[in-house]
N, C-alpha and C positions, 0 to 999 in steps of 0.2 A: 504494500500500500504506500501513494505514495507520502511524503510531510506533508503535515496541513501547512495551509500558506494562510496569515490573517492581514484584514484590509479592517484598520483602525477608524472613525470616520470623527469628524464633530459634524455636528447636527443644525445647530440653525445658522443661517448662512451659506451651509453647505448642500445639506440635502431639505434642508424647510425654509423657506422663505421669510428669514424675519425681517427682512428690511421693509418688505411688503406690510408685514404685521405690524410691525413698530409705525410704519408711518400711516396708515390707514388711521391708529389710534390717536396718533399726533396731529391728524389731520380734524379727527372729530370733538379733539378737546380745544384744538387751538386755532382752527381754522385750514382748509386747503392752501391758503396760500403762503404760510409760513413753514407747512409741515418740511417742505426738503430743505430748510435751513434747520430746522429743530433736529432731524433725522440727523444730519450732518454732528449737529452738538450733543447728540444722545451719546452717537456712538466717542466721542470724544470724554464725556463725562462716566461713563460705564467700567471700563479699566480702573480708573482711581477709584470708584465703589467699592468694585470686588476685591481691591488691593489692601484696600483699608486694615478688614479682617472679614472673618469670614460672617456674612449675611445668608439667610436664604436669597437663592434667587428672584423670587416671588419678592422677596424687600428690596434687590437688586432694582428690579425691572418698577417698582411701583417708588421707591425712594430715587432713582434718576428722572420720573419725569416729575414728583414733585419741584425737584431740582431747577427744573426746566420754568415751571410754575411761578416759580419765586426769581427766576432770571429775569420773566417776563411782568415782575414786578405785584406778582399776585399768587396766588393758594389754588390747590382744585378744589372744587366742590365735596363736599361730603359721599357725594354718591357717583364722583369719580378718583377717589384715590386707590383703585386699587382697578381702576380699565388696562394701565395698562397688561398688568399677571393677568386677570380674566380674560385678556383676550386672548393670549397664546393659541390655546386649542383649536381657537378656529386659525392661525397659521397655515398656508397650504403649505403643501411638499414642491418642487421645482417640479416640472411636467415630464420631466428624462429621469427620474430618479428614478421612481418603482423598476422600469423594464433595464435600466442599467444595474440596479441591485441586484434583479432577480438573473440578469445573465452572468454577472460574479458569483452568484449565489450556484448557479446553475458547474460553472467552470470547478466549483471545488473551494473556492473562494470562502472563510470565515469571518462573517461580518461582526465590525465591535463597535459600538455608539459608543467616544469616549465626552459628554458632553456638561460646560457648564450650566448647569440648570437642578432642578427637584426632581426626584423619584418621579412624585405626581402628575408634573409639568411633563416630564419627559411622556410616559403613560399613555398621554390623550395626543403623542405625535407620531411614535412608532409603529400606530398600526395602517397612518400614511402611507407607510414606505411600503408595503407588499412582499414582506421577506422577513424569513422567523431569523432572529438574532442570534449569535451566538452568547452574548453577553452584551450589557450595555453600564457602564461606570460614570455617574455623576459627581457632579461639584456636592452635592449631600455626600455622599458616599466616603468622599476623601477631605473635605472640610477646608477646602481652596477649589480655588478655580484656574484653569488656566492663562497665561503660560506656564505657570508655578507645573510642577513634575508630577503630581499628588498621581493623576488620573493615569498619566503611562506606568507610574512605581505599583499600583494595585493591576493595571492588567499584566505587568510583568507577574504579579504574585500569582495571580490567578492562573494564567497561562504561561508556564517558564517555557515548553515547548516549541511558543511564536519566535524566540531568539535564534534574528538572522532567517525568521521568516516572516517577515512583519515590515508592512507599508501603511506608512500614515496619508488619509485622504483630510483636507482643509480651504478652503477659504478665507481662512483669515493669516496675515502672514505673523501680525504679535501673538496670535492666540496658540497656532499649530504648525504652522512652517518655521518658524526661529526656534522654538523650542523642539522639534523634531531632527532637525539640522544640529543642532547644539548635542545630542544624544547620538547622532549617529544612525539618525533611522533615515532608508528613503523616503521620498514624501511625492505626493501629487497636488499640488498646489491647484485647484479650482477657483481660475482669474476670474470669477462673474462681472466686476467692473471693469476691466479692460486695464490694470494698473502696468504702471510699468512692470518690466520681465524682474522675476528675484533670482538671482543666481544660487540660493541658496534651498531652493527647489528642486527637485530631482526631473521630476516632468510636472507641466505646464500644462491644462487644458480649458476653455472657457465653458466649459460645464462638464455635465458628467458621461455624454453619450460616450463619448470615447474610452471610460474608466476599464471596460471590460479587460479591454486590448492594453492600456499602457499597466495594468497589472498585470499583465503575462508578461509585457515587456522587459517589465523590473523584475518577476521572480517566474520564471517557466513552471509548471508542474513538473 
């Protein structure tokens, strides 16, 4: 039989669309025409949250757009502080995701969610994706979030097996490309904004249709 080969993923950004989610939300508390400047400043203000010390997510995600609330010189409402964690759920999945997992899935491929978020949170997005997990490791789980190591150090525990069989799939280059690069893992870097190229990327794709093949590329069966 041959080694398992594992494809490590983070999740929103990557295989769930939370830029979509974030600003949809940003758009109904603040207005449409503010929201892709707010998005902008979410995603800048969110790092230094989760750095602080460890929050749930859920405090993560509804204490940045308070944040936002008091930049903009005002409070939310009582019966929106907490729109933006309620919304998650309805997050969609990218539209290539399920049929790119399931033909990873298909190839022999073990799939692992390693993602900042809650147990709960996570729950109401993985049955998005169309493909049973092999494991999935959250920011609850390891009591950081990434780039901190917390989520790679627990799936090395759980599966010592994946060493030297193990590709990290991401989206965000401070979340999961620098920290994967810094360890010595290959990584596939999924450019959805078009950023400049990172050379600290193993391969490079503007979504996921292609995941199937530059996994085989990086580790053959």
């Amino acid at each position: 039989m041959d080694a398992a080969r594992f494809a490590t993923f983070d999740c929103y950004g990557t295989l769930i669309d939370w830029n979509a989610g974030i600003r949809g939300t940003l758009a109904r508390l603040f207005g449409e025409g503010d929201a892709d400047a707010l998005l902008v400043r979410y995603h800048e203000l969110e790092p230094g949250v989760e750095a602080e010390r460890y929050r749930t997510y859920r405090e993560v995600l509804d204490l940045v757009t308070a944040m936002l609330a008091r930049e903009r010189g005002g409070e939310l409402g009582v019966g929106d502080v907490h729109a933006m964690s309620d919304s998650l759920p309805g997050w969609p999945a990218f539209p290539e995701v399920p049929g790119s997992l399931a033909e990873a899935d298909r190839r022999g491929w073990r799939l692992v969610i390693l993602s900042n978020c809650d147990r709960d949170l996570i729950a109401s997005s993985v049955p998005k994706l169309g493909v049973d997990l092999a494991d999935v490791i959250v920011a609850e789980d390891v009591g950081s979030y990434k780039p901190a190591p917390g989520h790679w150090r627990r799936f090395d525990e759980r599966h010592a097996e994946s060493r030297g069989r193990h590709v990290h799939v991401g989206a965000s280059r401070f979340h999961d490309i620098a920290p994967a690069s810094e360890m010595g893992l290959p990584s596939i870097w999924i450019n959805r904004l078009g950023e400049p190229s990172d050379p600290r990327a193993t391969v490079e794709l503007s979504d996921l249709s292609g995941l199937p093949d530059a996994l085989d590329g990086l580790l053959p069966a």
